[in-house]
C-alpha positions in Angstrom: 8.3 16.0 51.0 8.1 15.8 46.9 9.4 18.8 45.4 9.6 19.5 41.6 12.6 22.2 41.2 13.3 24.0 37.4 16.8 24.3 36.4 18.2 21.5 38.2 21.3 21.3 36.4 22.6 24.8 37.2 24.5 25.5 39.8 21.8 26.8 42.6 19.6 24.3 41.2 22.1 21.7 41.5 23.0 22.4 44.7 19.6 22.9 46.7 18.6 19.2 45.5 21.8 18.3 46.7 21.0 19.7 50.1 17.3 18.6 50.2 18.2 14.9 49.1 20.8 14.7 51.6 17.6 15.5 54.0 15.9 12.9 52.7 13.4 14.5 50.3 12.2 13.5 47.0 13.1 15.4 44.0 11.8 15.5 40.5 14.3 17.7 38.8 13.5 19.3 35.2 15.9 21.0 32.3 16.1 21.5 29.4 19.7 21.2 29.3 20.7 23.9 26.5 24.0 24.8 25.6 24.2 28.0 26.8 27.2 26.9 29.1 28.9 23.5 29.2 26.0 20.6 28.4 28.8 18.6 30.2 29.3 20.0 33.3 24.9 19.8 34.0 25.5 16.0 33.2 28.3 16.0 35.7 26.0 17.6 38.0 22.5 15.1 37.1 25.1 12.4 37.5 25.8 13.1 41.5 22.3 13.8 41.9 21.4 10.3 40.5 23.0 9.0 42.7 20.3 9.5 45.9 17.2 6.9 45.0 15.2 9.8 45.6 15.9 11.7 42.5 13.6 11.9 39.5 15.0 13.9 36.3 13.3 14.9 33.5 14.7 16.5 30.3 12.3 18.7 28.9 11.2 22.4 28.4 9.4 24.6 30.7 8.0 26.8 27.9 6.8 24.2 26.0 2.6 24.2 25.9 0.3 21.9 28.3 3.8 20.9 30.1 2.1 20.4 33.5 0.9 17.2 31.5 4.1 16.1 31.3 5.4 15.7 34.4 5.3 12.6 36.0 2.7 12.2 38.7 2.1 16.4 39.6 -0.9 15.7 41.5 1.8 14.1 44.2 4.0 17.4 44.6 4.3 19.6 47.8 6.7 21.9 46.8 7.7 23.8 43.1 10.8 25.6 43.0 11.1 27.3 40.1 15.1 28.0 39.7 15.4 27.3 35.3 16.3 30.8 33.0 18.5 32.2 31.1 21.5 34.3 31.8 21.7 38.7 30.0 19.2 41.0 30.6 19.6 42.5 26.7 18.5 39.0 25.2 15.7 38.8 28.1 14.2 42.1 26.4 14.1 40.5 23.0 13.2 37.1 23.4 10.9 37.1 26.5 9.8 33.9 26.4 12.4 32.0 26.1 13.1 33.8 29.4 
């Protein structure tokens, strides 16, 4: 199976490719990679992850416009997980798209 997962370098993100590779799935992972926490540790994480021939990531933004155009090859996808967000409900109620 393909699946495209958002928010693949956070930690449940991270970990459910981990899993699904390990079963032999295909993964496109996408994030934006912001610095909300440690830009480091998500490398850490797309680092273990690159290592399964499987793995497809992508940096890029999930609010950005016409972004189903910019993923590789969509029309190929079984699955979308959508995992990517933000952390604090106050900030969610004043920038709601960024959420």
């Amino acid at each position: 199976m393909r699946i495209l997962i958002t928010g693949i370098a956070g930690f449940i993100g991270y970990s459910l490719a981990k899993a699904l590779l390990s079963e032999g799935h295909d993964i496109i992972g996408l994030d934006n990679l912001n610095p909300f926490y440690s830009v480091r540790l998500k490398q850490k994480r797309l680092a273990e992850l690159e290592k399964y021939s499987g793995f497809e990531f992508q940096a890029m933004d999930i609010t950005s416009p016409n972004i189903a155009d910019s993923i590789n090859s969509p029309e190929r996808l079984d699955r979308i997980i959508h995992l990517a967000g933000h952390a604090g409900v106050r900030r969610s109620l004043e920038e709601p798209q960024a959420y």
